[in-house]
N, C-alpha and C positions, 0 to 999 in steps of 0.2 A: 404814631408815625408823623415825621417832619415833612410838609409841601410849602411850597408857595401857594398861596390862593387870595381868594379876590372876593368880595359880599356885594359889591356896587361898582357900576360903574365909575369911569374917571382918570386921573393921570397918575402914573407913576405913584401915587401916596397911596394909592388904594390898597398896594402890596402888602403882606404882611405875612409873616412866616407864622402856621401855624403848627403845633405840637401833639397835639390829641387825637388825629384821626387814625379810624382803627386800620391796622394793615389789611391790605386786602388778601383774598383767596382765589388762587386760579380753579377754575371751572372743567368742565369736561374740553380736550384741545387747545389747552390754555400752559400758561406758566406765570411764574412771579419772578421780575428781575431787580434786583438789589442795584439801585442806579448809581454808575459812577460820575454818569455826565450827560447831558442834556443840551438842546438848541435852541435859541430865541429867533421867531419868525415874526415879519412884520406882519403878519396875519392877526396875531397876538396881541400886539400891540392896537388894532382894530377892533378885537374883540372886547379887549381892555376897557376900552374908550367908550363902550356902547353904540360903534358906527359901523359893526356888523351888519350886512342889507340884510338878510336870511333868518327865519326865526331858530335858534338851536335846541337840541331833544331833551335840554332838561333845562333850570332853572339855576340863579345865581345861590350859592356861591360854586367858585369854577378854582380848578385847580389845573392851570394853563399849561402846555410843552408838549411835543409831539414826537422829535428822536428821544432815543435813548442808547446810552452805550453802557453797557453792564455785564455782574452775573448772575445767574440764573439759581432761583433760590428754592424754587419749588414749583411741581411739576401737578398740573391735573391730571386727572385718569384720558385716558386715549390718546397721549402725547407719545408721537417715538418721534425717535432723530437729536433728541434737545434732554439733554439731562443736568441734574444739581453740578453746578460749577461751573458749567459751560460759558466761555465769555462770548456774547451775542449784540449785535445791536440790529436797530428795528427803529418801526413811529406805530404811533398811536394814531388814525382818525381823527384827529379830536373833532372834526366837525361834526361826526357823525356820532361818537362815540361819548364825548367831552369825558373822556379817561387821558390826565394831566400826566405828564411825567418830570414836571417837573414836582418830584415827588423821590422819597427814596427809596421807597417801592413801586412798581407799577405791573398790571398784569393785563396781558397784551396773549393774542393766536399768537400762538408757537408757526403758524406761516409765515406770520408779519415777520421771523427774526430769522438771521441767519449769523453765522460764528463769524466776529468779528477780526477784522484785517491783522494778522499777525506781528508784535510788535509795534503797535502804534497804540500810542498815547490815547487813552479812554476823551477825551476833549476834542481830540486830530476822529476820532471814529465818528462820535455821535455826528458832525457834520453832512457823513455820509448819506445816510437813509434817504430823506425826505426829499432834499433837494437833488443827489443824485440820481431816486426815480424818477423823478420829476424830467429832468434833462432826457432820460432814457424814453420814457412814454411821450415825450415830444418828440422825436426821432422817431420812436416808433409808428406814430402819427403820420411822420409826414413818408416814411416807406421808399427811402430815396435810395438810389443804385451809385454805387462808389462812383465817383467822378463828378455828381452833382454839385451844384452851389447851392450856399446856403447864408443867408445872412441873420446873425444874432444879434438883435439888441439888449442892450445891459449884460452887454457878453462879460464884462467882471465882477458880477456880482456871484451867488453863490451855486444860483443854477444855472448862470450865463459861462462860468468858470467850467462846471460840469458837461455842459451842453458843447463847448468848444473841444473837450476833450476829447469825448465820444464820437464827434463828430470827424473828429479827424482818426483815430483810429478806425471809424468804418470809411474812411477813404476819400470822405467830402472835401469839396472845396472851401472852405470856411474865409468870412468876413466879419469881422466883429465889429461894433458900435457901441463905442465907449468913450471916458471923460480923458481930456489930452493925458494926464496922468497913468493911466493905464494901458499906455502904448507897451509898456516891454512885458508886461500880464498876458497880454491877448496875440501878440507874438510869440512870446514861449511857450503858446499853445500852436503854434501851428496855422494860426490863423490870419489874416489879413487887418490890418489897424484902420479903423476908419473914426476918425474924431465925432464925438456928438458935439449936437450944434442945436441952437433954439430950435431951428424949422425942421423938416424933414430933410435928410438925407442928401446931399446932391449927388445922387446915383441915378446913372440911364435907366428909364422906363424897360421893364423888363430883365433886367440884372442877372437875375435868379430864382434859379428852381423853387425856391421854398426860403420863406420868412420866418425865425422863432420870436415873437415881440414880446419881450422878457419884459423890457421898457415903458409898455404901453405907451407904446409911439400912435395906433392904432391903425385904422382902415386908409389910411394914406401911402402906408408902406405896402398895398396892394397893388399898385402901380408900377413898384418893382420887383414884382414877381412874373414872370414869363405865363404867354395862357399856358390854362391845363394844368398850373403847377399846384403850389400847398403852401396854404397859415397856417402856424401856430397861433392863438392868441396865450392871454397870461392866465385869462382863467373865465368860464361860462360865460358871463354876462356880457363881456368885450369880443368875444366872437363877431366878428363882420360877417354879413352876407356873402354867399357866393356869387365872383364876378369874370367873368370870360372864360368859365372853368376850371377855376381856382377849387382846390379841395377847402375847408376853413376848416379848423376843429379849436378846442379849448380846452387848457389842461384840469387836470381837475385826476390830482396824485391819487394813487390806490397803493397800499401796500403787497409787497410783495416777494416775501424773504428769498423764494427761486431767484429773483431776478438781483436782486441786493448781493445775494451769494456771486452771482458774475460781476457785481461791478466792486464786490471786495476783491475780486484774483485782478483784479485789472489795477488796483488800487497797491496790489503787494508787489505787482511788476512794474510799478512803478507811470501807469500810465495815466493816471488819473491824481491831480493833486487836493493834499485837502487842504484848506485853510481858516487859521482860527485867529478870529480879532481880538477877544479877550474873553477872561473866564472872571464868572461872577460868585462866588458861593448864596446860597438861601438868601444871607439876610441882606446883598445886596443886589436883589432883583429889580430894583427900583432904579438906581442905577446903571446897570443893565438895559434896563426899556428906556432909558432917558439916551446913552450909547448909540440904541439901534435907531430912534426915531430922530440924531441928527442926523445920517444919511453918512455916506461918504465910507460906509463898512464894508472893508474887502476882506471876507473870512467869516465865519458864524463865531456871533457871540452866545457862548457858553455856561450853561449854568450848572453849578456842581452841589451837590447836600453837605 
């Protein structure tokens, strides 16, 4: 089987496509998906680098990527719902898991997938999963009643794009924080344009109900959250303390193909966009992570076998 994978850490050169690893086998609740396309997260790119805080459950070498959008090639024993052909997409853990997909196989719970968005391009799908739960269990999080405000930093990026959508389908008030260039992004969602700027925000003390800080603007945009309201932060460690009653939480994605399955009907009606910066094949995953780590990327960068 063909992956990307990695021996050492390092930049970008450390890539190198390898050929020889055995295909895997799905398990009891499992399956095997034939990958048509996969997503590059700046996580990865951290991981890459060896400036992961966190010790991970196994040892180098790693074979990095987390969605997947595919079909389905083989089925373990105690799987219903999911059978040979089925076209699915889903993520892999990989922090927990370190099972890559960017790989051309990958064997992933049959929970983690669900049948992928009807008529859309395997590239336009894989975007989905990861960053789309992510948006949703941020919401989920903050457990707001239609008519609420809410303010998104990094509202155009992959899960700030996500995060606006959803947001305004369940009824929120939405305000996004993003770079002057992405003012007709963050409005064609629904949402309110607010330009990022070096400092914080010049928004009234108290603004709104709940803060998503995509951004890691950090514990300053607590200021403008109303008491009694809710943070999101971007992930554990940036979690601010609770202050005047502020709920705080930190994302920290789990999969969950029930919940992926609603945000693909949401996705075929047209209410949730996807978007894709560029697609890389195998052998240029190198540049690929050189791509994602100038910054400035609206859409996932994609990588295909």
């Amino acid at each position: 089987m063909r992956a990307v994978s990695y021996a050492q850490f390092g930049g970008p050169e450390v890539l190198h496509v390898v050929t020889d690893l055995p295909v895997p086998q799905p398990g009891p609740g499992q399956v095997r998906v034939r990958v048509a396309a996969s997503v590059l997260h700046p996580v990865d790119l951290m991981i890459r680098a060896g400036r992961f805080p966190a010790p991970l459950p196994v040892e180098l070498p790693y074979v990095p990527g987390w969605d997947v959008a595919g079909t389905v090639d083989a089925v373990g024993p105690s799987v219903t719902g999911c059978t040979v052909d089925d076209q699915v997409i889903g993520f892999s853990p990989w922090l927990r898991t370190t099972v890559g997909a960017h790989a051309e196989y990958v064997v992933l719970d049959a929970a983690w997938l669900t049948a992928a968005p009807d008529g859309v391009p395997a590239p336009e799908a894989a975007t989905l999963p990861t960053n789309g739960l992510t948006a949703a269990q941020a919401l989920d999080l903050l457990s707001l009643p239609a008519g609420s405000s809410v303010l998104v930093t990094g509202a155009a990026g992959q899960v700030g794009g996500f995060t606006l959508a959803l947001a305004r389908v369940a009824g929120l008030r939405v305000t996004g924080l993003a770079g002057d260039g992405d003012r007709e992004f963050v409005e064609s969602q629904g949402a309110t344009f607010v330009p990022r700027a070096d400092g914080p925000p010049g928004l009234p003390t108290g603004s709104f109900d709940a803060v998503v800080d995509l951004a890691v603007i950090g514990p300053s945009l607590l200021d403008l959250v109303r008491d009694g309201g809710a943070f999101v932060a971007a992930s554990p460690p940036l979690r601010p303390e609770p202050v005047r009653g502020i709920r705080t939480y930190a994302l920290d994605v789990l999969p969950d193909g029930t919940r992926l399955g609603e945000l693909v009907k949401r996705v075929e009606r047209g209410e949730i966009p996807l978007r894709v910066a560029g697609v890389y094949p195998f052998a240029d995953a190198a540049a690929a992570h050189e791509r994602l780590a100038r910054g400035g990327v609206r859409g996932g960068v994609v990588i295909v076998p």
